[in-house]
C-alpha positions as CSV (number, residue, x, y, z in Angstrom):
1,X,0.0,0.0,0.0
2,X,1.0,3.4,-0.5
3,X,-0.2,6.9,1.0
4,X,-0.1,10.0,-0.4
5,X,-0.6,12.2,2.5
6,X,1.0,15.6,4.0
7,X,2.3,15.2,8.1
8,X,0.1,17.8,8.9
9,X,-3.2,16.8,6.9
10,X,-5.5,16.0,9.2
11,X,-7.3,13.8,6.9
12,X,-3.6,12.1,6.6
13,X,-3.4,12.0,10.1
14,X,-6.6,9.6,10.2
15,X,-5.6,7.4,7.6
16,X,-2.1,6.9,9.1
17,X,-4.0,6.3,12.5
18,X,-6.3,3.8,11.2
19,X,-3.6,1.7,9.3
20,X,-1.5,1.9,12.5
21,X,-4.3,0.6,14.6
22,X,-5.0,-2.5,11.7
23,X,-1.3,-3.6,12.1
24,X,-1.4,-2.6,8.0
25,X,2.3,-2.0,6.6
26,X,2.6,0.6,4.5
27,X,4.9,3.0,2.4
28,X,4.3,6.8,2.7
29,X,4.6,9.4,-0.7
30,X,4.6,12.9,0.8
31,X,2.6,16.1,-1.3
32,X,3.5,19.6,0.3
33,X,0.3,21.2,0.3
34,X,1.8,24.5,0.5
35,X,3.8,24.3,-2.1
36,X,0.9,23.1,-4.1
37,X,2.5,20.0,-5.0
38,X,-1.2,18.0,-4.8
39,X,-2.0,20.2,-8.0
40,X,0.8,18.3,-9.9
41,X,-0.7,16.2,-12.9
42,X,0.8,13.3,-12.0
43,X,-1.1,13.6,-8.6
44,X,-4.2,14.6,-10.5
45,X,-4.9,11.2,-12.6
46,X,-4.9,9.7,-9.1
47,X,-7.0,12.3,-6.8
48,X,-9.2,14.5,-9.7
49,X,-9.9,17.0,-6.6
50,X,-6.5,17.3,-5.8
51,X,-6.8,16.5,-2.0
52,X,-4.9,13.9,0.5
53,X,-5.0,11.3,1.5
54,X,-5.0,9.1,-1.6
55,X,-4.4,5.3,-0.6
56,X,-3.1,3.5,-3.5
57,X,-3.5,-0.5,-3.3
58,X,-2.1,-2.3,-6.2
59,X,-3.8,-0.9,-9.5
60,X,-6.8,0.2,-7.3
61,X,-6.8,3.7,-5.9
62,X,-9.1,4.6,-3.0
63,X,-9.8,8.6,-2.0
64,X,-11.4,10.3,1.0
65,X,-10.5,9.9,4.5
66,X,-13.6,8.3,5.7
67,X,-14.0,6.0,2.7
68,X,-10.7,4.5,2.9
69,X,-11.0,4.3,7.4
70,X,-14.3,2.0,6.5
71,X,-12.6,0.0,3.5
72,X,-9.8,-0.9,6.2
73,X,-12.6,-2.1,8.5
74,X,-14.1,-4.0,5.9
75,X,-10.8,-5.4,5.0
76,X,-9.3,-5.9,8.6
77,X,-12.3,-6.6,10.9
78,X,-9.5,-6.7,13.6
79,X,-9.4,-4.7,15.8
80,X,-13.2,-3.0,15.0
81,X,-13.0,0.7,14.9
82,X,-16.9,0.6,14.3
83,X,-19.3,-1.1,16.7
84,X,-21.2,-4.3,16.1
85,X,-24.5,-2.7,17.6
86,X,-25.4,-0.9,14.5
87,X,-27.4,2.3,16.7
88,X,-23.7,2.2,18.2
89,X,-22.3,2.6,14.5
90,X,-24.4,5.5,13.5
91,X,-23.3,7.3,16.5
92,X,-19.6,6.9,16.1
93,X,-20.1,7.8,12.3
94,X,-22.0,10.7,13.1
95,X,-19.5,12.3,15.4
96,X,-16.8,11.3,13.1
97,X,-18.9,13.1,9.9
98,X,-19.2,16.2,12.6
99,X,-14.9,16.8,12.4
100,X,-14.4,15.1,8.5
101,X,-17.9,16.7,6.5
102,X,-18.5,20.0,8.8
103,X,-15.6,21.1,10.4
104,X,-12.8,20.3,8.5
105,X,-14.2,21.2,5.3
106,X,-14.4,25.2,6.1
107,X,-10.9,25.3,7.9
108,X,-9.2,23.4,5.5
109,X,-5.5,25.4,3.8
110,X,-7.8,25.2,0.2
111,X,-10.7,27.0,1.9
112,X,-8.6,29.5,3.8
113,X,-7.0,30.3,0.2
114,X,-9.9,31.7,-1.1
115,X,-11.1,33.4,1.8
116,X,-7.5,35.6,1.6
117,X,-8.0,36.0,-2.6
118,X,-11.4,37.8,-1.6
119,X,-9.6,40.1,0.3
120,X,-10.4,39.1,4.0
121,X,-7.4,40.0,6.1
122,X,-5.6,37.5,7.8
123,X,-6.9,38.1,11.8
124,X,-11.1,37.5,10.2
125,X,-9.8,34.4,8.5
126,X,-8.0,32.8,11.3
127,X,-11.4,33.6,13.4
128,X,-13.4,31.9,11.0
129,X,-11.5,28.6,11.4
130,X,-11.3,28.7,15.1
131,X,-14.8,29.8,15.1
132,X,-15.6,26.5,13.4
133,X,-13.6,24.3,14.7
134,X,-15.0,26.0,18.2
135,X,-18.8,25.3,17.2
136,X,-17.9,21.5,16.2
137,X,-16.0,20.2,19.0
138,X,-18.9,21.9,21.4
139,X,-21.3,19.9,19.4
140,X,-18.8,16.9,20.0
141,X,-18.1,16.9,23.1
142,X,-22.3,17.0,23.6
143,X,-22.3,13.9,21.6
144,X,-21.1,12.1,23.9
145,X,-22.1,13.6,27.4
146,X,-23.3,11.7,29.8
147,X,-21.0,8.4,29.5
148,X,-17.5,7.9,30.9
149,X,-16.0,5.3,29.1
150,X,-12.1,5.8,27.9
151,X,-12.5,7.0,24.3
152,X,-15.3,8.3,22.4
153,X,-17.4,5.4,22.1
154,X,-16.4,3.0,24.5
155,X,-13.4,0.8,26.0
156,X,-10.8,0.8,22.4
157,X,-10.4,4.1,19.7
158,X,-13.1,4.2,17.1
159,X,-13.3,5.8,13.9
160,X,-14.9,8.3,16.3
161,X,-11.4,8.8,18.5
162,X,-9.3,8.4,14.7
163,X,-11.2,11.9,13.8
164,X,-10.9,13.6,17.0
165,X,-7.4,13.6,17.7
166,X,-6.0,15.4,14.7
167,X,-8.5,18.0,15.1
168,X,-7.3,19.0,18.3
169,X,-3.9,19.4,16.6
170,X,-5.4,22.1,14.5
171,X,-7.4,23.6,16.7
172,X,-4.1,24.0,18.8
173,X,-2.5,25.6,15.4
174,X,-5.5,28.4,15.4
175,X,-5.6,29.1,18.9
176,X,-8.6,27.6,20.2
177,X,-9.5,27.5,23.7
178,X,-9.5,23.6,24.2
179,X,-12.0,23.7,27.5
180,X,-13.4,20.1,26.4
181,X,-12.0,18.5,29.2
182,X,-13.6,15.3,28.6
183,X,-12.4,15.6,24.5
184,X,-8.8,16.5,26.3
185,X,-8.9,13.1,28.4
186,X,-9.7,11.0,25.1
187,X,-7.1,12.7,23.5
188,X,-4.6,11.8,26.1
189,X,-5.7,8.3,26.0
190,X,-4.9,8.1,22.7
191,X,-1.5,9.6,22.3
192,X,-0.2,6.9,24.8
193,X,-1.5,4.6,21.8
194,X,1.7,3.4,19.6
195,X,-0.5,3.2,16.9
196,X,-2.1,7.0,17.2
197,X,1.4,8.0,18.6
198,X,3.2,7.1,15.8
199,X,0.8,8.8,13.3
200,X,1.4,12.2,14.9
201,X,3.0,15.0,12.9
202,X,5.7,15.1,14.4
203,X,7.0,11.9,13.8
204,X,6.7,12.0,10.3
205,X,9.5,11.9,7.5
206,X,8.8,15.3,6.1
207,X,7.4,17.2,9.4
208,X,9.2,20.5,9.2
């Protein structure tokens, strides 16, 4: 297998997670997104939008973050990262879709680009993304009031815990006030995980 991520793609970060927590080997083909290198043709006939992560598995080439985390389940049943109780799957998929479909979407470097071509000076645009990534992990972190089990959805990381953990690291990069303690605590949990350790930023090849 082969991923074409970024170290600090969030969406990356999941798939690297997810892989990790399968026991899936894998070889890693770094894209600066800054330097727009996910624009590049070559990149193109594999990802038309020109995002990361792509995961590329023999002549088969699989996109989107979520799509790939759910073939890898499908593929590796062991260990689940999606319930068996299928009420308990919807849940863990909805919070998951809360950080992949409506936060990270409007915070994302593409979305931010646009917002500075319209003229928006830098201080609004950094508020809109912490103002987002503020109103999602509220609505997370109301998701799952009420219980007390280790991670998001239970006693072992979900799909649920694979989407929350890199976006804490961005909301750390736009100054948000993390007063989640409970999303803080599942975080923690997490990161003394080899397997979501590992994935960090930090400890990737390219991480500047």
């Amino acid at each position: 297998m082969l991923l074409h991520g970024y170290f600090r793609s969030t969406a990356s970060y999941r798939v690297r997670i997810a892989l990790n927590l399968k026991g899936v080997s894998y070889e890693d083909a770094f894209h600066h997104l800054r330097r727009g290198e996910q624009n590049a043709p070559e990149y193109l006939k594999l990802n038309p939008q020109g995002l990361l992560p792509t995961l590329e598995i023999g002549d088969a080439v699989l996109t989107q973050s979520l799509a790939i985390c759910e073939y890898l389940e499908d593929k590796y049943p062991e260990p689940a990262i999606l319930p068996a109780d299928l009420m308990e799957r919807a849940h863990v998929r909805a919070f998951a879709q809360v950080i992949a479909c409506d936060i990270h979407p409007v915070q994302n470097l593409k979305i931010l680009a646009r917002l500075r071509a319209l003229g928006i000076a830098e201080d609004d645009v950094n508020a809109w993304a912490r103002t987002a990534i503020e109103e999602g992990l509220a609505a997370c972190d109301a998701l799952i009031a009420g219980t007390d089990t280790p991670f998001c959805f239970g006693q072992a990381p979900s799909l649920a815990d694979i989407c929350l953990v890199p976006q804490l690291v961005n909301a750390r990069r736009f100054g948000v006030d993390l007063k989640w303690e409970r999303l803080l605590a599942i975080e923690a949990r997490c990161l003394a995980l080899e397997s979501f350790a590992k994935a960090s930023p930090d400890r990737q090849p390219d991480a500047e």
